[in-house]
Structure formats: structure tokens, C-alpha cells
N, CA, C and O of each residue as an XYZ file, in Angstrom:
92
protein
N      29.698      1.922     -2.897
C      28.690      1.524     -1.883
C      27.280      1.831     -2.412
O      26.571      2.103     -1.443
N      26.760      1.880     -3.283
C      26.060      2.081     -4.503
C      25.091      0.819     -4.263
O      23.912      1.164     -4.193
N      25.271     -0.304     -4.148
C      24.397     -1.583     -3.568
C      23.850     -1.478     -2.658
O      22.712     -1.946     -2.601
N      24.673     -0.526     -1.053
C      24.008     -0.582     -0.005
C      22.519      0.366     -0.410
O      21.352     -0.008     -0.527
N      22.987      1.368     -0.516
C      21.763      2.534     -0.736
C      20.845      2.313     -1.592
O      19.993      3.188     -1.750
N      20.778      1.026     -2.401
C      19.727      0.441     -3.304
C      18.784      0.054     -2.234
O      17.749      0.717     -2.170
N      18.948     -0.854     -1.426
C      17.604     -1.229     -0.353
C      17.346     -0.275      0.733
O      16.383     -0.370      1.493
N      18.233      0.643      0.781
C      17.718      1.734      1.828
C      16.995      2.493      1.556
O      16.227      3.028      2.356
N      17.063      2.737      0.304
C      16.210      3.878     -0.716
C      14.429      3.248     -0.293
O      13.459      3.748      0.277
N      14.763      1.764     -1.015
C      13.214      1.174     -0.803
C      12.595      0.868      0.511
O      11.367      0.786      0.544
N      13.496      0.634      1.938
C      12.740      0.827      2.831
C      12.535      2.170      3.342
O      11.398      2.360      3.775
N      13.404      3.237      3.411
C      13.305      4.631      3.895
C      13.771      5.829      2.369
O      14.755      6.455      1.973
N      12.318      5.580      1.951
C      12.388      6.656      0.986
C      12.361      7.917      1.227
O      12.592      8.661      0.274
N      12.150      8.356      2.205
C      12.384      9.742      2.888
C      13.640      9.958      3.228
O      14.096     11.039      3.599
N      14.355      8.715      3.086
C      15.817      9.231      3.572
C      17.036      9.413      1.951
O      18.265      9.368      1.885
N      15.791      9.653      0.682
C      16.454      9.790     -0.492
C      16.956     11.035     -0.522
O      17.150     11.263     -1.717
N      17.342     12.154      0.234
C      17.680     13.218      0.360
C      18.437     13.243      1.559
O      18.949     14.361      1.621
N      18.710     12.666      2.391
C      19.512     12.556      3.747
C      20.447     11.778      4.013
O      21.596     11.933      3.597
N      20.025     10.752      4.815
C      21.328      9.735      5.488
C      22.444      9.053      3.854
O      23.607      9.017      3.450
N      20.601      8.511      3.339
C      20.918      7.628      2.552
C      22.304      8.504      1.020
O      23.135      8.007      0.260
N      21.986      9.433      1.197
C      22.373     10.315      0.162
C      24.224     10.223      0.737
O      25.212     10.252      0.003
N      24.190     10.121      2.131
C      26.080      9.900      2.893
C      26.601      8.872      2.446
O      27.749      8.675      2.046
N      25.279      7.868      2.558
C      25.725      6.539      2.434
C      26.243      6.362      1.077
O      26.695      5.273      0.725
């Protein structure tokens, strides 16, 4: 799931240590 967290990174870069990091 490595694709999803590619565009999440770039809209919520604050979440490069949090959600996005579950995802």
C-alpha cells in the first residue's frame, strides 16, 4: 500500500510521522 501513502504524504505532510506512517 506504498502507492496510497505517496499522495498522502504530498497533501498532508504533517501526517509523515502519523496516520500516514499506518497507512
Amino acid at each position: 500500500m506504498k502507492k496510497e501513502t505517496t499522495p498522502l504524504r504530498l497533501i498532508y505532510p504533517q501526517w509523515q510521522g502519523g496516520i500516514v506512517d499506518h497507512w
